[in-house]
Residue, then its C-alpha position, 0 to 999 in steps of 0.5 A: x775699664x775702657x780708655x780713652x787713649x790708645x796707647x800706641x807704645x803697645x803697638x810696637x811689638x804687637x802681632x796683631x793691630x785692628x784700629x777703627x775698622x768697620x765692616x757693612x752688611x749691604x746697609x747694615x753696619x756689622x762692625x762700627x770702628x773697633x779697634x784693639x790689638x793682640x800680643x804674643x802668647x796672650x788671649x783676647x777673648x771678644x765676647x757679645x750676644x749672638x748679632x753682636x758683629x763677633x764673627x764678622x769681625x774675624x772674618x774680616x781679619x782672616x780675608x773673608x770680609x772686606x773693611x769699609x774703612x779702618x786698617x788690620x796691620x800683622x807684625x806693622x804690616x797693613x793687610x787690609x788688602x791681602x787675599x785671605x790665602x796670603x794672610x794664611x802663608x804669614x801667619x793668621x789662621x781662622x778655625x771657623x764657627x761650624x768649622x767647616x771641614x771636608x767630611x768626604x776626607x779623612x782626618x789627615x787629609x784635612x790636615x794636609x789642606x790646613x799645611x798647603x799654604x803654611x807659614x814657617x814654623x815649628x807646627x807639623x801634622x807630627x806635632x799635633x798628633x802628639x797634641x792630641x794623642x787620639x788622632x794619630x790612631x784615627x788619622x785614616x777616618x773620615x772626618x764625617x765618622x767622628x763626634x762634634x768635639x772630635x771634628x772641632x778637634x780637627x778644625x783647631x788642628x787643620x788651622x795649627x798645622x799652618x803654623x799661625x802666629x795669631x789664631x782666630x778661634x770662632x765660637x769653638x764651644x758652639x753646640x758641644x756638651x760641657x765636659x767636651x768643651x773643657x776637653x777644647x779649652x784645655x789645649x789653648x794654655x798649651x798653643x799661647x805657650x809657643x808665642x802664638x796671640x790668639x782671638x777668641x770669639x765667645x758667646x759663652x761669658x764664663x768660657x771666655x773669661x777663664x782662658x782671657x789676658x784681656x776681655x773685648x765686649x761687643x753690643x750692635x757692632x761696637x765696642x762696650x767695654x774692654x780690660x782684663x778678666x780680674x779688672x771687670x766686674x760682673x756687672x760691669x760685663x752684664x750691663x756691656x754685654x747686654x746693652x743696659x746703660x751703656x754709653x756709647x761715647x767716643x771712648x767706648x767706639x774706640x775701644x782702645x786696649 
């Protein structure tokens, strides 16, 4: 279901707030005034067809990217400015698609460049060997040794050890088998237990929808539904996804949630 009205009670406590931002491509308009915002320990899952402005959309939250207009506010603070270096040190990290890791170094070498510009917090390399049990074993490999899974592993891992507050997760299934992909998914139930708002940027529906509280569609840029996983039916979600007899009016632009 999509509203008409941001309800702007729910912004009080949010970690995250993105309102009407938009993003340009040289002439091409990537991310067309989407709005939404992210609480503690929940998961929006924004999902569209690959060109839909998803990763866009993260990188330009994370300080890849810079908004032609609308404002990113962290914990009520406006960072549409920040260095993406400085959103790091308070508290948002970006496991990025292809997850862009140093394959010269060894695993936990990697982790000691995800922990350079930490944030305060509970999460260590110590905690995330105890994570992902595998790793402590392998800790002096080389990165370029290891399989897909195990390399998306360490990206989710490089960005834990910053000790995020909101976790940006860019397309992490992309190019893995099914049972490696579930392997991914079974440890985000175990980071949103510790408080973390954490974004998901899926073009796998079914994926997305599993590990949801909340679903953010996104056609050409703009926002073509939200609600929950429970309150959106298949079609429904087809017909956004997809582009078929959706309304592009005021309230869908909005996109308030």
């Amino acid at each position: 279901m999509t509203d008409t009205t941001y309800d702007h009670s729910a912004r009080s406590d949010s970690l995250l707030d993105v309102s009407e931002l938009t993003v340009f491509h040289g002439q091409l308009c990537a991310v067309d005034q989407v709005s939404f915002h992210v609480n503690a320990g929940e998961v929006l899952a924004i999902i569209g067809a690959n060109g839909a402005g998803k990763s866009t959309l993260l990188r330009t939250i994370a300080g890849l990217h810079k908004p032609s207009s609308g404002r990113i506010s962290y914990k009520g603070e406006e960072i549409s400015k920040l260095a993406a270096h400085r959103r790091v040190r308070k508290g948002i990290s970006l496991v990025p698609e292809g997850r862009r890791l140093f394959a010269s170094l060894s695993l936990e070498e990697n982790l000691q460049v995800g922990a350079q510009n930490a944030a305060p917090g509970p999460f260590n390399i110590g905690y995330v060997y105890d994570l992902f049990d595998w790793m402590h074993e392998r800790r002096n490999q080389k990165v370029r040794q290891f399989s897909g899974g195990e390399q998306q592993a360490v990206a989710i891992a490089r960005a834990l050890v910053a000790n995020p507050q909101v976790l940006l997760l860019d397309e992490v299934s992309l190019g893995l088998a099914p049972i490696v992909i579930e392997r991914i998914y079974e440890f985000i139930p175990n980071i949103v237990t510790q408080g973390i708002g954490v974004v998901l940027v899926e073009q796998d529906v079914t994926q997305g929808l599993q590990v949801a509280t909340r679903v953010h569609c996104l056609l050409e840029g703009r926002t073509s539904l939200v609600g929950t996983p429970q309150e959106l039916s298949p079609s429904a979600i087809e017909r956004a996804y997809f582009g078929s007899d959706v309304t592009h009016g005021p309230a869908a632009q909005e996109g308030h949630v």
